[in-house]
N, C-alpha and C positions, 0 to 999 in steps of 0.2 A: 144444512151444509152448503148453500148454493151462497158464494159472495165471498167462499175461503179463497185464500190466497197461495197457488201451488208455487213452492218452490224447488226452482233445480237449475241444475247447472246448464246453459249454455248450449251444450252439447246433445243433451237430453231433450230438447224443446223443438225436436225434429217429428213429424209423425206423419201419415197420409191420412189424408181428410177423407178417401174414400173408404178408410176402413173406419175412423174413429168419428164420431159426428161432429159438425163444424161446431163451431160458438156459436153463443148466444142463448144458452141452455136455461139460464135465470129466467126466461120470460115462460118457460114450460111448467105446467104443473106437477109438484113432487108425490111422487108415493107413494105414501110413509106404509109400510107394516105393522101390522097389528101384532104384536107380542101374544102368544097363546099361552096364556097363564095355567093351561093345566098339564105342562108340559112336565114331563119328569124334572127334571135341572135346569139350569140355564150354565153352559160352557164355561164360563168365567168363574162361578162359583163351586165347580169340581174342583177335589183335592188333587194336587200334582200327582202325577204317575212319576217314575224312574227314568222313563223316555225323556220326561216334559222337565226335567230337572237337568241330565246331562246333557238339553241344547239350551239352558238356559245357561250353562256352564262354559256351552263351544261359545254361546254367543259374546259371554264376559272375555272368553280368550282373543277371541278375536278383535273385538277391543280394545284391548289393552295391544294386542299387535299394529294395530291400527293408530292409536294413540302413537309409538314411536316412529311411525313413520315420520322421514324427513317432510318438509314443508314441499319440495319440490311434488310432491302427490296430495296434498291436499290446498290449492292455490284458493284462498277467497278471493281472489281481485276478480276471479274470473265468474262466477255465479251472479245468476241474474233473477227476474222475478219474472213469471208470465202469471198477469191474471187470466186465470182458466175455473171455470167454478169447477164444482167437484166434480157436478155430476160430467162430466167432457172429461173427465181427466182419464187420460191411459190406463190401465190396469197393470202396463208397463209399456217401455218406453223405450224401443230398438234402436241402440246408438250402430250407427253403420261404420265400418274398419276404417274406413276412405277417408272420413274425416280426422281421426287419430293427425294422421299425415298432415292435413291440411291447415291445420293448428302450429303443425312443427314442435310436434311433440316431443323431439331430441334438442330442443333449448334447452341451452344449461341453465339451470334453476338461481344459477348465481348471479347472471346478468339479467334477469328477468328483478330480482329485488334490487338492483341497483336502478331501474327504472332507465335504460340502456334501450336504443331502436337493435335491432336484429343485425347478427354480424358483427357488432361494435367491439372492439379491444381495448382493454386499458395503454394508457400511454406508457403509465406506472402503475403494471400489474404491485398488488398490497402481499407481503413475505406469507410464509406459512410460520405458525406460529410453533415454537421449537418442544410446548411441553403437550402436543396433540399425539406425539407417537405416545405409544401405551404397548406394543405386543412384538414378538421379535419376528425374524424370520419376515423382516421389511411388511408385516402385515398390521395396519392401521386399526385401532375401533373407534367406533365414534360414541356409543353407548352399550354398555352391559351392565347396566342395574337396574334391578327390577325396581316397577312402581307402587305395585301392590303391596308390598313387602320387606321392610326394612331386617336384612339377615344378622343373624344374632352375631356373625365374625365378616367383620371387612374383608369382601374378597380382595376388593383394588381400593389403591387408594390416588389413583391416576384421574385428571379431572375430566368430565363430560367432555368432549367432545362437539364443539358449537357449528352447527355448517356454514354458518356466516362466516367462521373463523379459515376455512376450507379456501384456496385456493382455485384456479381453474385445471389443475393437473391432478387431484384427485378424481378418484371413480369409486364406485359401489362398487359392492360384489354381489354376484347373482342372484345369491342371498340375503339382500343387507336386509329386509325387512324379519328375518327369521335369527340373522347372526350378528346385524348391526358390523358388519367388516366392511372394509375399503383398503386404497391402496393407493400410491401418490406413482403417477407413471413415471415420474424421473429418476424413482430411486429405487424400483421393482426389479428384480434381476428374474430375469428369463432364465432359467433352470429347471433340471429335470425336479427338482425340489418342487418349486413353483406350478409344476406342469400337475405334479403328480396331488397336490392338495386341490387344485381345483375338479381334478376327476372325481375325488371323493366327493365334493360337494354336488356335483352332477348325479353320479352315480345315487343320491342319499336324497335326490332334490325332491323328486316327487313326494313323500311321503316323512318330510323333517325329523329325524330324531329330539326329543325333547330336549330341551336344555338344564332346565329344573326339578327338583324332586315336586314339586307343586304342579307343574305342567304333567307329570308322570300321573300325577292323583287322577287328572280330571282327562285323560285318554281312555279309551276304550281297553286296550290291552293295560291296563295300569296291574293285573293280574301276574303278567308273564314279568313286568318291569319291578316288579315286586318281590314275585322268587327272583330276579337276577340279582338287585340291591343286598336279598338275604346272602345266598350263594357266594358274594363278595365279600361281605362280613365274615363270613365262614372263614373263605381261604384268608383272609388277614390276621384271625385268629389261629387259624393251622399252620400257618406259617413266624407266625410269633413275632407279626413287623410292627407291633405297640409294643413299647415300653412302661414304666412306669410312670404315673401322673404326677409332676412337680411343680415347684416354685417356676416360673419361668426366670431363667438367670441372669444376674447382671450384664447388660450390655447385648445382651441376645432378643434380635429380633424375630421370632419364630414363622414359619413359613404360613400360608393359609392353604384351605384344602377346597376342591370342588366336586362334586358327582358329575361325570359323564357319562352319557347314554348313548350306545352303540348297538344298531343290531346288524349280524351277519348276515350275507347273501349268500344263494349259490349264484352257479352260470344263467340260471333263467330270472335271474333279478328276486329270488323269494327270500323271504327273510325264513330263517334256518336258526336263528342264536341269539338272546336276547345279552346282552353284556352293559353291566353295570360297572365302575369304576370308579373309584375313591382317588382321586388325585391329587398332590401336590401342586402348589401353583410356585413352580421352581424360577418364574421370571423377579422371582425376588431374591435370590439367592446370589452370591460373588464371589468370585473367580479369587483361588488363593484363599479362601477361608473356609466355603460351604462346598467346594471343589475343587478337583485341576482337570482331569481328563474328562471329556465327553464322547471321544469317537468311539461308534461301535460301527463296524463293519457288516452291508449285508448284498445280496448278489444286486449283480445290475443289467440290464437287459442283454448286453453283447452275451454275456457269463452264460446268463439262459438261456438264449438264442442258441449257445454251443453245448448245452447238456443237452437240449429238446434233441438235435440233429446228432447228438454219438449216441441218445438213446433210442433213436432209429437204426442207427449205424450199426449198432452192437445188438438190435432187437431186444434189450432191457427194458423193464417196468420201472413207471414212476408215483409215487406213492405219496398223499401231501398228509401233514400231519403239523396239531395246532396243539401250543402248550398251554395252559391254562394258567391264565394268570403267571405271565414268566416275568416279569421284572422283579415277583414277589421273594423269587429263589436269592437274589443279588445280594450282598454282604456291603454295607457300608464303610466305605474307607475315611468319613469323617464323621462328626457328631451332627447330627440334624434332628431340630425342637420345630415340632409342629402344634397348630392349635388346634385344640381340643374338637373333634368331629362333632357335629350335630346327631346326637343319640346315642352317642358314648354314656354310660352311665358312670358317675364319680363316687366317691367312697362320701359315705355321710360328711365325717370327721374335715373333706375337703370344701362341702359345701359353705363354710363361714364364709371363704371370702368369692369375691366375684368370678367368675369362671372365666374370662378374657384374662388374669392374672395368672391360669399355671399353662399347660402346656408339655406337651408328649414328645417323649422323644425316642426317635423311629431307631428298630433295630436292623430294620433290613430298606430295602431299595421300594421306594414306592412308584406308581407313576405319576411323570410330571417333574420330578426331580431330573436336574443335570445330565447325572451319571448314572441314572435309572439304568440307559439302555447300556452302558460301558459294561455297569456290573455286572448284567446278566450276559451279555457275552463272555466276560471272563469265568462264570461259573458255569457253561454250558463249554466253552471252550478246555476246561481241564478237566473237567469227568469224561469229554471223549475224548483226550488225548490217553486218560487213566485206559480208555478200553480199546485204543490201539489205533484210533484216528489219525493222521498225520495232517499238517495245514503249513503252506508258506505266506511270503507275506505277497507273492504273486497273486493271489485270490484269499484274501485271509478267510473270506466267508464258506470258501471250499473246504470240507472234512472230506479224508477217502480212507477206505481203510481196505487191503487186500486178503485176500485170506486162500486156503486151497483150493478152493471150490468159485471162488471168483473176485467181486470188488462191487464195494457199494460207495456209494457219495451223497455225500448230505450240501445240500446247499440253504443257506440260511437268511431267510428273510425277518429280523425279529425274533417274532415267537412263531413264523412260519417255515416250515421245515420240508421242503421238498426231498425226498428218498428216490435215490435210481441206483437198481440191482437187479438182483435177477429174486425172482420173488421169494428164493429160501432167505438169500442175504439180505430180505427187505426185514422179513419176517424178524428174523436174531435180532436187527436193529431196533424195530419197534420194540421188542421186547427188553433191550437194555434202558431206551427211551422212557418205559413205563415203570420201571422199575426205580427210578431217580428222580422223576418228573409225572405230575399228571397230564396225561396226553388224552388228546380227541383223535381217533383213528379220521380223517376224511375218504378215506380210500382213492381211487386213481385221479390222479392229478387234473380234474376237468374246467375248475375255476381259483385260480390265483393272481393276484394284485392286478384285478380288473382285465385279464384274460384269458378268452374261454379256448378249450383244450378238446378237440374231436380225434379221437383218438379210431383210425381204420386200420383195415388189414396192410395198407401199403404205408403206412406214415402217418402223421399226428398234425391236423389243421387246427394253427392258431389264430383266431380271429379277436375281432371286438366287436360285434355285431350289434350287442345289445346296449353295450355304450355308447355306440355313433348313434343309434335310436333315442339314448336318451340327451344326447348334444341335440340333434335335431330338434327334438322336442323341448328342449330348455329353450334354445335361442329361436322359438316360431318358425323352426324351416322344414319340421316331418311334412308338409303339404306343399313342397314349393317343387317345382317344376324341376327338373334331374338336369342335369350338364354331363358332357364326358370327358370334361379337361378339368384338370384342378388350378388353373389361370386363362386369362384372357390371353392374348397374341399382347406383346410390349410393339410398341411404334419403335419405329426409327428416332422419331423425332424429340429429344428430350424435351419437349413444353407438353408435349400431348403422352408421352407415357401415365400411365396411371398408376405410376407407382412413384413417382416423383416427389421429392420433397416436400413439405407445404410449402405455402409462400406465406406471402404475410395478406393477401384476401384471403387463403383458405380460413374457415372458421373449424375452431379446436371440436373436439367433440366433447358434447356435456358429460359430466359425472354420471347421469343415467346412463350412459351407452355402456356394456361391459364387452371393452375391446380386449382389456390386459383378461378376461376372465374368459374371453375366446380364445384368444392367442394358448391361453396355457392349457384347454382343453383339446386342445391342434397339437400344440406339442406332445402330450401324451400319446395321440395315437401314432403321430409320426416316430415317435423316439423308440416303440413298439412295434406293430405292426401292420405299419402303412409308409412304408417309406416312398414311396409314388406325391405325396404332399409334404414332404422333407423339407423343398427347394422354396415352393409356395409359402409354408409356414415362417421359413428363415426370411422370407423376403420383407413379409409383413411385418413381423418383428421388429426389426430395424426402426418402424417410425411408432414403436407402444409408447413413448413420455411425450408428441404430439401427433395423435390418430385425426385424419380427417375423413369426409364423406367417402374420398376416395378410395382408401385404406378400408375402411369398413364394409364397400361394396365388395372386395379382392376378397375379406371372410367371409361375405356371403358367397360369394363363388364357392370358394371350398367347401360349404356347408352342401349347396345344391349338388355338387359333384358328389358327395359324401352320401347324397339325397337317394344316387342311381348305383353307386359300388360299396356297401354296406355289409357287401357279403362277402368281400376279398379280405384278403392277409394272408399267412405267410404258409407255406404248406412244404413238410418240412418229409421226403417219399426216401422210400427203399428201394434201393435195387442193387442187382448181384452182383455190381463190383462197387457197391459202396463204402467197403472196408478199404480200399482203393484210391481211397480219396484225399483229393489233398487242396490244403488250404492257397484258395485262387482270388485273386484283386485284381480291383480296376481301378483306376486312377485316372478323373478329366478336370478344366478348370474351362469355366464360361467366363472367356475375355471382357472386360470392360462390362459386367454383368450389374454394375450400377455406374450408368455413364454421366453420373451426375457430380460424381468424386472421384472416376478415371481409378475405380476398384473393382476386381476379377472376383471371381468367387472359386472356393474347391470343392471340390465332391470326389470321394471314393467309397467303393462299398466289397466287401469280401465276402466270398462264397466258401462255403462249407456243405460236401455232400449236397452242392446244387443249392443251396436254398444260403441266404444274407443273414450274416449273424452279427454284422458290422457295417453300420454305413453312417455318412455325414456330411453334409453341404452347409458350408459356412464360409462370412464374407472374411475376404485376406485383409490381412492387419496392414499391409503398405501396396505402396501405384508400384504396376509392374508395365515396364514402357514395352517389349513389344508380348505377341499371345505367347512364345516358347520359355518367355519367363514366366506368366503366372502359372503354365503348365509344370513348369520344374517345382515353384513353392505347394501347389498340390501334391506333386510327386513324394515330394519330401514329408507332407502330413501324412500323409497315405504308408509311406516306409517307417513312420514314426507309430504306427496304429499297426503297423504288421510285427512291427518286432517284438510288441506287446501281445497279442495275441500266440504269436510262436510261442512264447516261453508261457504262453497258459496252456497250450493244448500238449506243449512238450509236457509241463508237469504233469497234467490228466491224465496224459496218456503212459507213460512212465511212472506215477505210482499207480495206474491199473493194472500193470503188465502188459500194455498193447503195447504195441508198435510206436516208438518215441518218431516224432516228426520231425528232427534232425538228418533223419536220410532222406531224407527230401528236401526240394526247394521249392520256395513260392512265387510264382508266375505273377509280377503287376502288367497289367495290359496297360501300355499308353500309348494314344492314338497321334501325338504330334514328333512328326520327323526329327525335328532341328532338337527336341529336349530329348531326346533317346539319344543324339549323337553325342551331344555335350555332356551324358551321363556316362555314356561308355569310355569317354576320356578324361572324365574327371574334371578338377575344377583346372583350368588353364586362366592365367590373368591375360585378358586381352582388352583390346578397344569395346566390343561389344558384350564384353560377361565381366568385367572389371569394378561396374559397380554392385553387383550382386556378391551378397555374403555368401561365404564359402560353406557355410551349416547346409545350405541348399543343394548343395552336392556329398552329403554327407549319404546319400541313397546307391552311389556307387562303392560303396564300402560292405554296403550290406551283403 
């Protein structure tokens, strides 16, 4: 062995001589061992165990994961050769963190192949190329076909994905090595959409769900993913959503179909639910032939925000409960031909001709489809209206229904079904529930849509605790040193803010950095239950299509502040005149709060029963010249966001029987003189309010 040639990268070829022996090893005498021939076996020539096969199994997975990784992680220019004989070579070989850094391991991998010094910009950035989108909902792939395995039905017929072909505004997602997703930060829209897909990916990161039915084979639980696949089969069959197997028809492009694997969590992050899913891949489908409507309505935080606190108010129970398989219920309102499922079995007499030739055609709503979710709203929407529900288009997601003994409300997320009543009127509900639909009892409402639910004698604490654990731990900051502020102090001085525009030395950040993929796991919690990083997250935001060092230091702030207050949210108490309560706002606007463009920003937030069930800081859409105008356009958002909320708590409260919130009025606190005086008189045209539009005094009316 002495004279081999070890090779490794670069990085690796670090070691201490006091622990490993110096060189020079060849001039030493070797060894050798004597092989004892009357030994039972020799290791190599045993037959495999069941162990020794499924890591021979992880180890092909992992290679072949390996294999799609971009170029940017496995760089040859950089590998080098040390001759080291064998016997001197490490046993292993402690690459220290420090150097990570000192490499500048955040070069983007695109000017590194264009053979570019550090920092360099194109004069004439080269376009993105127009047929690299592939997935909706502005999310990018770069690869989704497997290598191993040519599938017997074209999922996509959208082409690879080249990274050469990638611009510098592209970024991975946190994921790409496991989902192959990215995202082009110019054309990303920051939404609660956005916000709320990237939680799932966090929430799911440690521990990947599969993607394939082939990857399900070679897991450990392949047992539990097994019965879910059947389980599926079942309800597709019980519910009768195949048709019968035909000619595929002239001119008819049939849809393709995929398995999704999903498993449930509770509040302590354990998986509770194995969920298999047959889906349609509806991104092939067109508007006016295969559909028209897709909206389905479901609640959204304020909405919740305001059950949680009247179900304090009213000391009511809340009950969560999960439909199984609910898209399945949905009636189809056009014709839709799908291809034939992998394990479908076909009738002999079809077998002559090739099987890519017929083609199924679905009688009811699958998922993945358009209108999947449309249609199962409209059939959950009229069996409770059949049982005495009432719904406006104020909160269409809201069911309530009154009765002598009390009122119950259903608020609907999908197929999640929040229940608050008093526990006889939970009870008849469930009961109507199960009688129509198969239902999963969950019992009290302790984890839903990534929010955990502590339920005490004095009120009901809403946190994320276990999410911001796992944000910390995605982006390397569970071990980083705590902060108590969620930003730095901003300078006076616009060159030295750091929150500043780039210029043109700042350098972009590379497609490895996942800025857009922090940003939307910030939004999540701020849009829930952390409004204290509201103002911080909206700040950063602003520069997601070009992130620089700067920008990405401001996330790490948030991240370490998040590091030390992990245990806060929102705490929603009882007390004896809480029936007493009445809906109170506040209304501020931070002057010239980006003095880089001479824009103020707004913020208000409204109290219910003491506790924020509405709030928002975002930058004003025009320059407001002096502070008691951007205070009036605040004022005005703020009066725009109360008036909606009045006529949601009015409806609540008026079909429960309570007390309608019409006899009462709702207090905005504003803290600047001159805009409370120009409100109390309305809009008057003068010298100094003459350019401001008059919609901005529309808050004296209210």
């Amino acid at each position: 062995m002495t004279g081999d040639q070890f090779t490794a990268r670069y990085l690796d070829c670090q070691f201490n001589e006091t622990i490993f022996p110096v060189l020079g090893g060849e001039d030493k005498e070797i060894k050798r061992k004597d092989i004892a021939w009357n030994a039972t076996s020799m290791s190599f020539l045993d037959p495999r165990t069941n162990d020794s096969e499924l890591e021979v199994q992880r180890i092909i997975h992992l290679q072949n994961v390996a294999n799609r990784l971009p170029d940017a992680f496995i760089d040859t220019k950089k590998v080098t050769k040390s001759h080291i004989s064998a016997e001197n070579v490490p046993a292993r070989l402690e690459v220290p963190e420090v150097t990570l850094t000192q490499i500048k391991a955040y070069e983007s991998q695109i000017r590194r192949k264009r053979g570019r010094p550090l920092g360099s910009k194109d004069a004439n950035p080269r376009k993105r190329k127009e047929h690299i989108v592939s997935i909706n909902h502005d999310a990018k792939t770069t690869s989704n076909v497997s290598e191993d395995k040519i599938p017997e039905v074209i999922l996509s017929e959208d082409p690879k994905c080249n990274e050469q072909d990638l611009d510098d505004s592209y970024e991975m997602s946190i994921n790409y090595a496991h989902n192959s997703l990215g995202w082009y930060r110019k054309e990303i829209k920051m939404n609660d959409i956005f916000a709320y897909s990237i939680a799932v990916e966090i929430m799911n990161e440690d521990d990947n769900d599969p993607q394939t039915m082939e990857e399900c084979q070679h897991r450990n639980d392949w047992k539990s993913w097994k019965k879910a696949i059947q389980d599926e089969l079942d309800s597709l069959n019980k519910r009768e959503v195949f048709g019968p197997i035909i000619p595929t028809p002239k001119g008819v492009k049939p849809v393709g179909y995929k398995w999704v694997f999903v498993r449930k969590r509770n509040e302590q992050n354990e998986v509770v639910r194995y969920n298999a899913r047959l889906v349609a891949q509806g991104f092939t489908q067109k508007l006016g032939i295969d559909y028209t409507e897709t909206y389905s309505p479901v609640v959204d935080a304020t909405t919740l925000r305001f059950l949680i606190s009247l179900s304090v108010i009213e000391q009511l129970k809340m009950q969560l409960m999960d439909v199984v398989t609910a898209y399945l219920y949905g009636s189809l309102d056009t014709d839709i031909y799908m291809r034939i499922p992998e394990g479908l079995k076909m009738h002999e007499v079809l077998k002559s001709k090739p099987r890519h030739m017929y083609s199924i055609k679905l009688k009811r709503s699958l998922y993945g489809l358009k209108q999947s979710g449309r249609m199962w709203y409209n059939r959950l929407s009229e069996y409770l209206i059949k049982k005495g529900f009432c719904h406006n288009q104020i909160s269409p997601c809201l069911f309530i229904k009154r009765t002598e003994s009390g009122f119950v409300i259903i608020a609907v997320y999908v197929d999640d079904l929040n229940i608050i009543g008093s526990p006889e009127e939970i009870r008849q509900t469930a009961d109507y529930l199960k009688s129509e639909f198969e239902m999963k009892d969950l019992g009290t409402t302790k984890y839903c849509l990534g929010l955990q639910f502590e339920h005490t004698k004095g009120g009901i604490f809403t946190h994320q605790s276990n999410y911001i654990e796992k944000v910390l731990k995605r982006f390397h900051m569970n071990n980083a040193h705590p902060l108590s502020t969620p930003m730095v102090v901003r300078s006076l001085d616009v060159n030295k803010d750091p929150f500043r525009p780039p210029t043109h030395n700042n350098e972009i950040l590379g497609l490895e950095v996942p800025y857009l993929s922090a940003i939307g796991a910030l939004m999540y919690l701020a849009n829930n239950t952390r409004p204290d990083i509201t103002f911080s997250v909206n700040l950063l935001a602003r520069y997601s299509s070009t992130p620089t060092k700067r920008h990405w230091n401001g996330v790490k702030h948030i991240l370490r502040y998040l590091r030390g207050t992990s245990d806060m949210g929102l705490y929603f108490e009882w007390h004896e005149n809480a029936k007493a309560t009445n809906l109170v706002g506040y209304s501020d606007a931070g002057y010239l709060s980006d003095p880089h463009k001479a824009i103020s920003q707004s913020g208000y937030v409204f109290m219910y029963g003491g506790t924020a069930i509405s709030l928002r800081s975002t930058k004003q859409t025009l320059v407001a010249t002096p502070s008691n105008h951007a205070e009036l356009i605040a004022l005005y958002e703020a009066g725009r966001e109360c008036v909606w909320l009045r006529s949601l708590i009015h409806y609540v409260c008026e079909s429960c029987g309570l007390e309608p919130i019409e006899k009462s009025s709702t207090v905005i606190y504003e803290d600047n003189t001159a805009c409370i005086a120009q409100i109390k008189d309305g809009y008057i045209k003068g010298d100094r309010t003459k350019h401001i539009s008059p919609k901005f005094f529309s808050t004296h009316e209210l």
